[in-house]
C-alpha angles and dihedrals in degrees: 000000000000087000097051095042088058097052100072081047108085096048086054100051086044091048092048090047094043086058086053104055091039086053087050098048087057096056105035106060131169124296108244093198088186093074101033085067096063100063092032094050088048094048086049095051087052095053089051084055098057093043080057090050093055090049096050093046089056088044090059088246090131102163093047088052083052092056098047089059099058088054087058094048088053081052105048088051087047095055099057100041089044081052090049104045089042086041086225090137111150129156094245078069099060091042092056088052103053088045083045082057107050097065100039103037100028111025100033100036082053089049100051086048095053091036089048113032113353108059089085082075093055105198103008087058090074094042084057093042095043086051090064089045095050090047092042087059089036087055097043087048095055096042087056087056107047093043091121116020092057127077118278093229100053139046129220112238120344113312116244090239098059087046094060094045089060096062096047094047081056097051087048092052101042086050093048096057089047092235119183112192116102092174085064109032083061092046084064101040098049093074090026086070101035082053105056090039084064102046082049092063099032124086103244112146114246129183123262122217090189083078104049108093116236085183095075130100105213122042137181120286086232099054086046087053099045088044089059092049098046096054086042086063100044091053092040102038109011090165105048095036091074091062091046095053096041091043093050098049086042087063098039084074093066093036097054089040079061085047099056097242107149122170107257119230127242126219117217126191109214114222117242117253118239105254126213122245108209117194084258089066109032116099131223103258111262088261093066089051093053091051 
């Protein structure tokens, strides 16, 4: 009986084996490195931005620091769209981009805000910076975390992103009125920063543009309104238009918090990884038993 028990074995555990390496075949295709560059190379050229941007700002170039954190910020947008379109989506990826911004959107915005408005307050000045810092990598690690388990259309606290280009919208427009009064410009930044440090860690809804479909053809009355404005202000005032769209999707956050608007979780089913049958584990058919 033990002779004839071993003999089906050995086709099932090959059979078994065979459905795992065709299964595997199917997933794991074939690295186009090619396309894995492009987002990569974007991502990288944002995070030299925003290492600029730290320098200028010790340097005292604070409107130039500014600037090179709204490139990182058009970078930052470019890289994820470029990943999805070549599906060339990894989670190296993803990792490159929250270290990316870290430094452009935590450490150099901080920097611009103690260099410009904050040293007036000595020591207190890098208790409120570092804040900013501390809640920017607080805020990329739980995003990280929460990729797939939060609604698509919203996002949970402030993005780091939309932080950063606060600050550098104030620094444009305080440069663009000419205005002189450091007691006062630290006396609004202090809570300014606090603030957005805050709104970074809290779980405020914010909108998400990764959402909204370029692809169709109609659109609402109100999105093509608020488009025309929006490219009115940035040819009439370009420096000015940076600070009002930062400062009004700063505040939508709040307003749609009154309004009752939460993101809504999502539940995922994880799919059930293949398991290996060693020859400890696999059973005589059920015609072996019966002989």
């Amino acid at each position: 009986m033990s002779e004839r028990s071993e003999v089906p074995r050995r086709p099932r555990i090959r059979l078994i084996a065979g459905r795992i390496r065709d299964r595997q075949i199917k997933v794991a295709a074939p690295l186009k490195r090619g396309v894995f560059i492009a987002p990569a190379t974007i991502t990288s050229l944002g995070l030299l931005s925003g290492f600029y941007a730290l320098i200028s700002a010790i340097d005292s170039h604070f409107e130039l620091a500014a600037l090179m954190v709204f490139v990182a910020f058009i970078c930052d947008g470019l890289d994820g769209r470029v990943a999805r379109l070549s599906r060339s989506t990894s989670q190296f990826g993803t990792e490159l981009d929250s270290l990316s911004d870290v430094v452009a959107f935590g450490v150099a915005p901080a920097t611009i805000v103690y260099t410009w408005a904050l040293r007036p307050i000595a020591g207190w000045a890098v208790v409120v910076s570092g804040m900013f810092v501390v809640c920017a990598a607080l805020r990329l690690a739980r995003f990280n975390v929460q990729t797939a388990t939060v609604d698509k259309r919203r996002f949970v606290g402030l993005p780091v992103p939309g932080a950063a280009v606060m600050v550098s919208g104030i620094v444009v427009a305080y440069s663009y009125f000419e205005l002189n009064s450091p007691r006062l410009l630290c006396t609004l930044m202090v809570p300014i920063t606090l603030g957005l440090a805050a709104l970074m860690i809290s779980s405020v809804p914010y909108p998400s543009f990764k959402a909204i479909n370029f692809r169709r053809r109609s659109a609402p009355i109100e999105m093509v309104a608020l488009m025309v404005v929006a490219l009115a202000l940035i040819f009439a005032m370009p420096q000015v238009s940076g600070f009002v769209a930062a400062a009004s999707y700063v505040l939508s956050g709040p307003i749609m918090a009154l309004r009752g608007k939460k993101p809504a979780p999502v539940v995922t089913v994880a799919a059930s990884a293949p398991t290996l049958v060693t020859v400890r584990d696999a059973r005589p058919p059920s015609k072996c038993k019966q002989d």
